[in-house]
Backbone and ligand atoms as CSV (ligand in chain L), in Angstrom:
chain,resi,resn,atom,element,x,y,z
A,1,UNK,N,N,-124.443,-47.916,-97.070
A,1,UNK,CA,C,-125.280,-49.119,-97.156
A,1,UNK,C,C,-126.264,-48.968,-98.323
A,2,UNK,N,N,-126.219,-50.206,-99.120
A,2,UNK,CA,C,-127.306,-49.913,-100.414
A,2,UNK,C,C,-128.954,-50.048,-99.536
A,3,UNK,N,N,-129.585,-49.578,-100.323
A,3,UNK,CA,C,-130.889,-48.997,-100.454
A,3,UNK,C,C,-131.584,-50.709,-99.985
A,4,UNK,N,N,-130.980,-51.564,-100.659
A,4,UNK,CA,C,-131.784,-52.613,-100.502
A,4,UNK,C,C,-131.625,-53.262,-99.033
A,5,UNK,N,N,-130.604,-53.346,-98.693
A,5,UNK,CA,C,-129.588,-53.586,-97.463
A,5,UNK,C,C,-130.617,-52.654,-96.223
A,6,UNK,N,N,-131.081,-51.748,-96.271
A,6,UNK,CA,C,-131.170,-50.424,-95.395
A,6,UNK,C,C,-132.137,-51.491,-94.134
A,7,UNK,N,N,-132.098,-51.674,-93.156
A,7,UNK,CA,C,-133.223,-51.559,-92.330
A,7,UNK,C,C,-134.860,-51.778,-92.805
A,8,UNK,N,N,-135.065,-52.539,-92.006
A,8,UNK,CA,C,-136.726,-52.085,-92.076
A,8,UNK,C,C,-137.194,-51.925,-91.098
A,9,UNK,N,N,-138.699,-50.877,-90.410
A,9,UNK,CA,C,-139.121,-50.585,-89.496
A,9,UNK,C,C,-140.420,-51.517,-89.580
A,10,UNK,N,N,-140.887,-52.511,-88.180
A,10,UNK,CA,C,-141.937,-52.770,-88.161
A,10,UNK,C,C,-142.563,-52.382,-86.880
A,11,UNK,N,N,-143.454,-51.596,-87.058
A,11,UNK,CA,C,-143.891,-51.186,-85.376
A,11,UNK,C,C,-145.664,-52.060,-85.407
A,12,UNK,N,N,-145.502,-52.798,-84.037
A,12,UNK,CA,C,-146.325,-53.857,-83.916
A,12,UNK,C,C,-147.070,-52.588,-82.661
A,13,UNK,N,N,-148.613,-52.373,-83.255
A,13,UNK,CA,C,-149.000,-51.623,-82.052
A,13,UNK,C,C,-149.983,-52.239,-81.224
A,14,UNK,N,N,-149.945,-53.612,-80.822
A,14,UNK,CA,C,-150.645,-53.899,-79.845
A,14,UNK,C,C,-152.542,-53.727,-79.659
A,15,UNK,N,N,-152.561,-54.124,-81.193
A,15,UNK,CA,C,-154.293,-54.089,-81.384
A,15,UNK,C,C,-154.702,-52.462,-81.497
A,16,UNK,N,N,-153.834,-51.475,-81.079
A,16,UNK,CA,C,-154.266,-50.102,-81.171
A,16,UNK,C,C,-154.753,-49.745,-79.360
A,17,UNK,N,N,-155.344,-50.939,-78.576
A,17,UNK,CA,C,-155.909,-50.789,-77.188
A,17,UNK,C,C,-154.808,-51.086,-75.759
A,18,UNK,N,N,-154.044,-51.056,-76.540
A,18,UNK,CA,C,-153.321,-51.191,-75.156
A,18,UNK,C,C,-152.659,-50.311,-74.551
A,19,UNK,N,N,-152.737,-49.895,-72.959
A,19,UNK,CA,C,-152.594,-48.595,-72.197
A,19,UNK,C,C,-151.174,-48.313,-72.791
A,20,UNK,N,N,-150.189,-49.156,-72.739
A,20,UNK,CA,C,-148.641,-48.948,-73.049
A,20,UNK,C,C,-148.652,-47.806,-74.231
A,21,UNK,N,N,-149.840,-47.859,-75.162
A,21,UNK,CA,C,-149.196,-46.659,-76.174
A,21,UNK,C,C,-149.899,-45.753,-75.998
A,22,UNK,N,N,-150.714,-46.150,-75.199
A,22,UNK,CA,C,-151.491,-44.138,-74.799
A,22,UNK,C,C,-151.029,-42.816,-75.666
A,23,UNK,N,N,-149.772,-43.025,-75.007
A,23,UNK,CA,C,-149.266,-41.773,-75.210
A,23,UNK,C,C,-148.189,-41.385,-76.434
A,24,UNK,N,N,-148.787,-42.631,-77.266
A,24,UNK,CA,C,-147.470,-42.401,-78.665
A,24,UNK,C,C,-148.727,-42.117,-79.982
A,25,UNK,N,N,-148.076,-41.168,-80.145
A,25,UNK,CA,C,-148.690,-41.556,-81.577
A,25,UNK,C,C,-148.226,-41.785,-82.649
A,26,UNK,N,N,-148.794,-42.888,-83.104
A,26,UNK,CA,C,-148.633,-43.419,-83.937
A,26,UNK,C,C,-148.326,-43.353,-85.566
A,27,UNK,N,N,-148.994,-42.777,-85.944
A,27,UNK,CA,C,-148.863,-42.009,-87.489
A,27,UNK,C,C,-147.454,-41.005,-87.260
A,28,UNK,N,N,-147.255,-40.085,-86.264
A,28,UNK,CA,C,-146.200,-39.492,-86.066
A,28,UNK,C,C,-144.982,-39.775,-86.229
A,29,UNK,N,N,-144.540,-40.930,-85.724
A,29,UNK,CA,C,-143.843,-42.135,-85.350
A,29,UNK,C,C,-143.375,-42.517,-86.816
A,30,UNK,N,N,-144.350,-42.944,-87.034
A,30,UNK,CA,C,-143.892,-43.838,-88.587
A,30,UNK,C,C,-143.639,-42.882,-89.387
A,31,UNK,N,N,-144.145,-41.592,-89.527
A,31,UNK,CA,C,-143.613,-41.015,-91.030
A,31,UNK,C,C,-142.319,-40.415,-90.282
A,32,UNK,N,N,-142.229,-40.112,-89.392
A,32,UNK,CA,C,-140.602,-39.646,-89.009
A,32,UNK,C,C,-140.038,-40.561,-89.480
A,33,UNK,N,N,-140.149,-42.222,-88.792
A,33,UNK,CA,C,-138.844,-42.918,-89.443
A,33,UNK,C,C,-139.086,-43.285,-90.996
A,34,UNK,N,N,-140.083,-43.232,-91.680
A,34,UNK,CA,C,-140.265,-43.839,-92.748
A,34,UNK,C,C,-139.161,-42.235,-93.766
A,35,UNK,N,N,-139.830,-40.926,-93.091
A,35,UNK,CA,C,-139.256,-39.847,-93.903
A,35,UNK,C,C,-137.593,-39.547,-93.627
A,36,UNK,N,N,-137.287,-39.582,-92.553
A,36,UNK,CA,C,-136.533,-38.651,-91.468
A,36,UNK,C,C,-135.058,-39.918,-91.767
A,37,UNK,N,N,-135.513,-40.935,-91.180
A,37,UNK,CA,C,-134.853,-42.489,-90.569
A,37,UNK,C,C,-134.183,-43.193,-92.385
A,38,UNK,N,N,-132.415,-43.678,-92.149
A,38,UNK,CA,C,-132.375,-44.378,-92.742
A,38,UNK,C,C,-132.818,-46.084,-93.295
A,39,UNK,N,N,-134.236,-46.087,-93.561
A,39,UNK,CA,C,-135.212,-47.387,-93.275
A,39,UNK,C,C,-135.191,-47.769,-94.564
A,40,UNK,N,N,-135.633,-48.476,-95.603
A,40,UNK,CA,C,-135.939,-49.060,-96.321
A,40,UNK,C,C,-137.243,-48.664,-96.816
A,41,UNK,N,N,-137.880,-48.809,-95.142
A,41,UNK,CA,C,-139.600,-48.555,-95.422
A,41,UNK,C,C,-140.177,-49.086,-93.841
A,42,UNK,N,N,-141.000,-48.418,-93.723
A,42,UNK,CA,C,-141.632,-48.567,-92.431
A,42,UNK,C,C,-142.861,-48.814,-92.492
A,43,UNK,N,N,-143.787,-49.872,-91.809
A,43,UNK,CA,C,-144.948,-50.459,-91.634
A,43,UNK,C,C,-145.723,-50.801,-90.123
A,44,UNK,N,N,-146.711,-50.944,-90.320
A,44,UNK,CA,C,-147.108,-51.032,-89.049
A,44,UNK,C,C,-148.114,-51.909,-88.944
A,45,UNK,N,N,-147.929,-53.559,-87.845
A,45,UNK,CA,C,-148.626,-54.760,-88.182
A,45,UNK,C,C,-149.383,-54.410,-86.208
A,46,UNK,N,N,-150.393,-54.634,-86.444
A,46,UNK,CA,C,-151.717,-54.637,-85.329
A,46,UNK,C,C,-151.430,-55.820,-83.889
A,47,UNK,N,N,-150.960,-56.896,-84.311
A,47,UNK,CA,C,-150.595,-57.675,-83.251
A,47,UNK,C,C,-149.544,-58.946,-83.524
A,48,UNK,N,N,-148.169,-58.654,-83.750
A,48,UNK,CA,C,-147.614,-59.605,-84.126
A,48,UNK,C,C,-147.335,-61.011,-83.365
A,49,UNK,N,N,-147.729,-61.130,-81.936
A,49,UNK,CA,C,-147.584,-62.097,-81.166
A,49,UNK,C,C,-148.881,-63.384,-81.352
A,50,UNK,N,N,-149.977,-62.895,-82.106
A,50,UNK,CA,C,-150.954,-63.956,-82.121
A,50,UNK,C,C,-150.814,-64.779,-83.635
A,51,UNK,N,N,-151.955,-65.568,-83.712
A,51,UNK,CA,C,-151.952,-66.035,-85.192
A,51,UNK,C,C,-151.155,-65.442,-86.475
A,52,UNK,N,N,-152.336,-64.872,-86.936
A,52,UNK,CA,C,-152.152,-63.628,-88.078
A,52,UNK,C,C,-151.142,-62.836,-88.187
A,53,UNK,N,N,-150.408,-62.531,-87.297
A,53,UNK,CA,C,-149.216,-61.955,-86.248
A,53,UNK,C,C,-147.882,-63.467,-86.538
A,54,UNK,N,N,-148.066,-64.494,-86.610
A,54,UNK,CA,C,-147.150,-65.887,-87.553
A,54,UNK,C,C,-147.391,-65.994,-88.974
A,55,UNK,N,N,-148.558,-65.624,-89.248
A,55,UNK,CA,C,-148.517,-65.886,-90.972
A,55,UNK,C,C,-147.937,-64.593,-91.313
A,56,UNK,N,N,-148.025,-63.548,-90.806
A,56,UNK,CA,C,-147.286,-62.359,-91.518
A,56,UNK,C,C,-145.729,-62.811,-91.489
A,57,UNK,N,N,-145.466,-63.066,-90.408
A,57,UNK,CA,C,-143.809,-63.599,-90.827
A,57,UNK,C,C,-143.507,-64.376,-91.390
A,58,UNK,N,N,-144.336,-65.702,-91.398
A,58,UNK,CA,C,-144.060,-67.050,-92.328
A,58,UNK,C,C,-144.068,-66.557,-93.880
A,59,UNK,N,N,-144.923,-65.325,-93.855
A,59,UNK,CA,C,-144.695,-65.199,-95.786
A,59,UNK,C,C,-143.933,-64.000,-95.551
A,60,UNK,N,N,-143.711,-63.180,-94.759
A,60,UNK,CA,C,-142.770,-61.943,-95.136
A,60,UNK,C,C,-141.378,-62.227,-94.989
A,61,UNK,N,N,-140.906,-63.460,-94.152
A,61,UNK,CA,C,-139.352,-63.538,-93.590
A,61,UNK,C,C,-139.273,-64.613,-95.191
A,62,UNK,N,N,-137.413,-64.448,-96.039
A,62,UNK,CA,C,-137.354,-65.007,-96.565
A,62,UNK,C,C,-136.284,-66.173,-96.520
A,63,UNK,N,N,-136.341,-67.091,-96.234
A,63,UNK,CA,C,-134.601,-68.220,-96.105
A,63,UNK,C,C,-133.460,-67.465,-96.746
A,64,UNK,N,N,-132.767,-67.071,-96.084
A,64,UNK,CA,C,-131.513,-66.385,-96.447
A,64,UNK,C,C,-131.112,-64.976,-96.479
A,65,UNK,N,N,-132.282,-64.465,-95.891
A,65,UNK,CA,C,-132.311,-62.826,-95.881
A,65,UNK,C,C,-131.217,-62.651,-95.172
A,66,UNK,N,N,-130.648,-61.083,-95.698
A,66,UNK,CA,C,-129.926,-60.391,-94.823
A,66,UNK,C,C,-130.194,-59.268,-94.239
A,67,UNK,N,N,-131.381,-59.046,-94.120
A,67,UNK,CA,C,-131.731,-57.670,-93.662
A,67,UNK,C,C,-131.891,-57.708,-92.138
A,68,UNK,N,N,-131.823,-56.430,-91.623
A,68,UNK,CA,C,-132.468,-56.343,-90.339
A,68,UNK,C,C,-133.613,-55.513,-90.219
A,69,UNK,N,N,-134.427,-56.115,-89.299
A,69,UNK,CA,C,-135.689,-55.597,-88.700
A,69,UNK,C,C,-136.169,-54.895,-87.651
A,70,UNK,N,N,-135.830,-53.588,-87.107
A,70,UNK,CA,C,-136.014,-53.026,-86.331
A,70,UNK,C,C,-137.816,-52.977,-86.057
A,71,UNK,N,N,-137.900,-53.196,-84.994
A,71,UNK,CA,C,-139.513,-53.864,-84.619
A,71,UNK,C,C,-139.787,-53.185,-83.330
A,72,UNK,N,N,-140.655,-52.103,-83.335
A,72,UNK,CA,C,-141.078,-51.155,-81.992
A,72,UNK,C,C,-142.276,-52.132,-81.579
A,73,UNK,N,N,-141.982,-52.145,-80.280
A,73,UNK,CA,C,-143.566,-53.270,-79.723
A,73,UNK,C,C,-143.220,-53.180,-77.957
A,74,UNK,N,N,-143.160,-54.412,-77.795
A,74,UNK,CA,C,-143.305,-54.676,-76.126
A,74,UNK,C,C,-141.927,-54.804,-75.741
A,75,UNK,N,N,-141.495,-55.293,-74.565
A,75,UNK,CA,C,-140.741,-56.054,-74.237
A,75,UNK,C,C,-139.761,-56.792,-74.795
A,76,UNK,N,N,-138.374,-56.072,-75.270
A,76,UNK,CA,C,-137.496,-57.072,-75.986
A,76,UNK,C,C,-137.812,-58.338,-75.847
A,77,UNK,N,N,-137.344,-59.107,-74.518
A,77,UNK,CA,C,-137.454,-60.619,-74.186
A,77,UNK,C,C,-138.683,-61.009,-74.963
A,78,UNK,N,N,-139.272,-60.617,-74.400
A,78,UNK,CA,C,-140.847,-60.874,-74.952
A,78,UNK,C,C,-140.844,-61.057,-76.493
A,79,UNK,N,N,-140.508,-60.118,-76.965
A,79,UNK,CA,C,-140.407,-59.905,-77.993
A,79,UNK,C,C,-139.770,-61.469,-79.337
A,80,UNK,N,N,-138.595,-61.449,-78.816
A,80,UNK,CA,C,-137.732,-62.759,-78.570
A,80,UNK,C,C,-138.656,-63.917,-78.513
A,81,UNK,N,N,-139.165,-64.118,-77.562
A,81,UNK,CA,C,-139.874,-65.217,-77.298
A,81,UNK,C,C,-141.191,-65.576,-77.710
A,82,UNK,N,N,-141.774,-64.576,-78.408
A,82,UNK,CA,C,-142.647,-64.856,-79.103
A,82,UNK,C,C,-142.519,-65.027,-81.003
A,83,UNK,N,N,-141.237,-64.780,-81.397
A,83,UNK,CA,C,-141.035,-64.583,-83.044
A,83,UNK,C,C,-140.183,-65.461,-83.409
A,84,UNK,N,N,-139.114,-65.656,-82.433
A,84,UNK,CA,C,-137.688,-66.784,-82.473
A,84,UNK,C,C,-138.390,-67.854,-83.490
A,85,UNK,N,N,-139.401,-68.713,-83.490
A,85,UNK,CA,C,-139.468,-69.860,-83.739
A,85,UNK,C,C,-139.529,-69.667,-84.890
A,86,UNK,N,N,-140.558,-68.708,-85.376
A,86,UNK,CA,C,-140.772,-68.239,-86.833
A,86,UNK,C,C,-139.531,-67.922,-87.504
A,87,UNK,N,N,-138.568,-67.109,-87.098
A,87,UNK,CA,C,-137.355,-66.967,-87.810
A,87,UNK,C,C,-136.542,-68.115,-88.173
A,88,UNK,N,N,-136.385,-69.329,-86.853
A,88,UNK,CA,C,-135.978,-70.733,-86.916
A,88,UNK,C,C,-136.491,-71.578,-88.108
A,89,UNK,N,N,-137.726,-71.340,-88.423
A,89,UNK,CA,C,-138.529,-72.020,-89.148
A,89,UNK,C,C,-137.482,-71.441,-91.142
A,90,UNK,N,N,-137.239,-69.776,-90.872
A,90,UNK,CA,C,-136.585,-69.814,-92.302
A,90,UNK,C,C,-135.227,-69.733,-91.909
A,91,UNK,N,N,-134.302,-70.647,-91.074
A,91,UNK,CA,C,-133.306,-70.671,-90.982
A,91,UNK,C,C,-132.589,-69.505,-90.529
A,92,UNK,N,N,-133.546,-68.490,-89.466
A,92,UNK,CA,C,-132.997,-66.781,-89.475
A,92,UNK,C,C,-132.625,-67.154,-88.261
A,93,UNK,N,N,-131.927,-66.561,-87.489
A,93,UNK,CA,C,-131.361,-66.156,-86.335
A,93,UNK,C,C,-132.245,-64.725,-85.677
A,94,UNK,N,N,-133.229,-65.288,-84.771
A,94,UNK,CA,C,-133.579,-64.170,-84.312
A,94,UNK,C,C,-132.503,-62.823,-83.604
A,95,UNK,N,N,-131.812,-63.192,-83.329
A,95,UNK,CA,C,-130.751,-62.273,-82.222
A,95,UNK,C,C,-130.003,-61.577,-83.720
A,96,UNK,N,N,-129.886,-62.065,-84.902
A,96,UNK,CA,C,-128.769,-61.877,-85.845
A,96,UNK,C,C,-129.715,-60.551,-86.720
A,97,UNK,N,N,-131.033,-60.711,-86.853
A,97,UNK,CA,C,-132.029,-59.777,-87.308
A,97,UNK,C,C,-133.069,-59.201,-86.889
A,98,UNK,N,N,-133.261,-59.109,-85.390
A,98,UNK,CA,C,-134.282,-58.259,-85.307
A,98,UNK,C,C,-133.865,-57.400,-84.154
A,99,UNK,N,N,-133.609,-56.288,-84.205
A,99,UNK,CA,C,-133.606,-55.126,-83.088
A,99,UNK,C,C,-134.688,-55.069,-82.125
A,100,UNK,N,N,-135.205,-55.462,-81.194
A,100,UNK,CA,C,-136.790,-55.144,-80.817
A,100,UNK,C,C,-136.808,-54.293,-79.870
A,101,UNK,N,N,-137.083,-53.506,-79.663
A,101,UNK,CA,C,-137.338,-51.493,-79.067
A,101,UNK,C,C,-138.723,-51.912,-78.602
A,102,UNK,N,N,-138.403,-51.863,-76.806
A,102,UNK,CA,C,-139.888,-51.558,-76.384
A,102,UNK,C,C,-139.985,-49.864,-76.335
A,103,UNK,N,N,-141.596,-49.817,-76.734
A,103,UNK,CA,C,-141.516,-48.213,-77.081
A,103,UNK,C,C,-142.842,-47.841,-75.775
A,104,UNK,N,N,-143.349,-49.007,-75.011
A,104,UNK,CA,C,-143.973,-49.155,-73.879
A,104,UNK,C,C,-144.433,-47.469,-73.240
A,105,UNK,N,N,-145.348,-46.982,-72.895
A,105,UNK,CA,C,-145.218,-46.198,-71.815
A,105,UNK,C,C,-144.275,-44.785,-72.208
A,106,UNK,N,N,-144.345,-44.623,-73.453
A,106,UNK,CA,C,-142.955,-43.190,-73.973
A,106,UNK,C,C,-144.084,-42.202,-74.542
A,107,UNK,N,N,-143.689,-41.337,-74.695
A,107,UNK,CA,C,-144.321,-39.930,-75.440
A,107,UNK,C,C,-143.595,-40.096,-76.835
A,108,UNK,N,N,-144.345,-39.772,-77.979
A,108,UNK,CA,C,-143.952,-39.693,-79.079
A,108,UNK,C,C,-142.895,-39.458,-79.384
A,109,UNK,N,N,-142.144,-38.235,-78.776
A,109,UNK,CA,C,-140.693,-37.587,-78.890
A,109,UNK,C,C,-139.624,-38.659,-78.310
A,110,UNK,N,N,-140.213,-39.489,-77.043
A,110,UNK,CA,C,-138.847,-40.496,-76.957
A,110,UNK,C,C,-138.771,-41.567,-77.573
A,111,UNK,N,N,-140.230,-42.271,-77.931
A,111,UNK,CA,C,-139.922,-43.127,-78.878
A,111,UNK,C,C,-138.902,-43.007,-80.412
A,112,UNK,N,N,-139.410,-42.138,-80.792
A,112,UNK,CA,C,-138.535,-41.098,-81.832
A,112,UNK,C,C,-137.036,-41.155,-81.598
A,113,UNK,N,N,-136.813,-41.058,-80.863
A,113,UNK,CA,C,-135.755,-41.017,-80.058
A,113,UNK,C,C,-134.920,-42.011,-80.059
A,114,UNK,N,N,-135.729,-43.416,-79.569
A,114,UNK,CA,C,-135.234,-44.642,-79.862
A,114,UNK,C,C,-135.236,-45.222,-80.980
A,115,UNK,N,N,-135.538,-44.663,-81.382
A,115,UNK,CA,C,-135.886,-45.600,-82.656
A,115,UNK,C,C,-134.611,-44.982,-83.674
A,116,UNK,N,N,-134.803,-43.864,-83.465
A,116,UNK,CA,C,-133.600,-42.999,-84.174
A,116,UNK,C,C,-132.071,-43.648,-83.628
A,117,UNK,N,N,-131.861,-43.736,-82.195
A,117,UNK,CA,C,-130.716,-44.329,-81.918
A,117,UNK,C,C,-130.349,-45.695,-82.252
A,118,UNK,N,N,-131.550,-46.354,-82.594
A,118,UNK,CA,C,-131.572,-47.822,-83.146
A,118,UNK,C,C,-130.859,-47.840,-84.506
A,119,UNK,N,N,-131.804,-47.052,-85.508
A,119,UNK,CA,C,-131.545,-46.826,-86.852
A,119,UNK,C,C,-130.336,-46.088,-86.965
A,120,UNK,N,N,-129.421,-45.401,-86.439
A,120,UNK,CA,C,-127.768,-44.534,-86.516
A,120,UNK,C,C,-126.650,-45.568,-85.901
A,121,UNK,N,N,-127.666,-46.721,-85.314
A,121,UNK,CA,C,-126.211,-47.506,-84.813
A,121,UNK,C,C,-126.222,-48.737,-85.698
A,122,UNK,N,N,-127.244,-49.044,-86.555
A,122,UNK,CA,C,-127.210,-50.321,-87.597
A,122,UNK,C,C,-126.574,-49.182,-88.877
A,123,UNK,N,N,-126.966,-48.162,-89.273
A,123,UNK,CA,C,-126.655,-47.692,-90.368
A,123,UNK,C,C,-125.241,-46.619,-90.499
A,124,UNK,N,N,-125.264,-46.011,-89.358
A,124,UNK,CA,C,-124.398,-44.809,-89.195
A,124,UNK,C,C,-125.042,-43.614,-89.340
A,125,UNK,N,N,-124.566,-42.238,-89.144
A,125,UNK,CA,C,-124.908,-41.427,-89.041
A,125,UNK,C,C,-125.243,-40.531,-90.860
L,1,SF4,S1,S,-145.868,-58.489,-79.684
L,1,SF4,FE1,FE,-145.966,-57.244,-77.846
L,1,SF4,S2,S,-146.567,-55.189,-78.610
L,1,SF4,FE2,FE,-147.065,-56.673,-80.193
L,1,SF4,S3,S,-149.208,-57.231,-79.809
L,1,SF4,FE3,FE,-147.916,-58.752,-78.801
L,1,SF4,S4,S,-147.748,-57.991,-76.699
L,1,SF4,FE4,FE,-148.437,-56.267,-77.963
């Protein structure tokens, strides 16, 4: 897969206060997949379900992209149901580009984990 093509990681951490990531840390997380992970590039947005959390997608998603977005946060469904419209809005198919990995309630090492099994089954080994 070309370089441009590769994945991207967005891990949405829930304002930084919410009990669900207690136990992840965070910086850990990201330079594994950003170093380790076939990604593109990995980032990390504070609350993607509110406002500020729609304008980041309204200017980051582009009409016609082909990439996928692997996105660590809450609740797949959830997940789904809070971004769908925004993708609709640039003609994206939420289900067609975004992986969403709840990383909820995990220790650093399993998130890692998932995220890794996410990124080896879009890219290969
Ligand atoms: S999308 Fe999910 S993980 Fe992100 S801020 Fe909203 S509730 Fe928290």
């Amino acid at each position: 897969m070309s370089e441009e093509n590769l994945p991207r990681f967005i891990m949405c951490f829930c304002t930084g206060e919410c009990p669900g990531f207690a136990k992840l840390d965070l910086w850990k997380l990201i330079n594994f997949v950003r170093n380790e992970l076939d990604v593109e590039y990995a980032i990390v947005h504070p609350q993607l379900c509110v406002t500020d959390g729609d304008n980041f997608w309204r200017d980051y998603l582009k009409e016609g992209d082909t990439r996928t977005f692997v996105v660590g946060g809450c609740d797949a469904r959830m997940q789904k149901k809070m971004y769908k419209d925004i993708f609709l809005e640039k003609g994206l198919d939420f289900d067609k580009h975004v992986v969403p990995l709840d990383l909820r309630n995990m220790e650093t090492s399993e998130a890692m984990k998932k995220v890794e099994e996410a990124i080896v089954k879009l890219v290969g080994e």
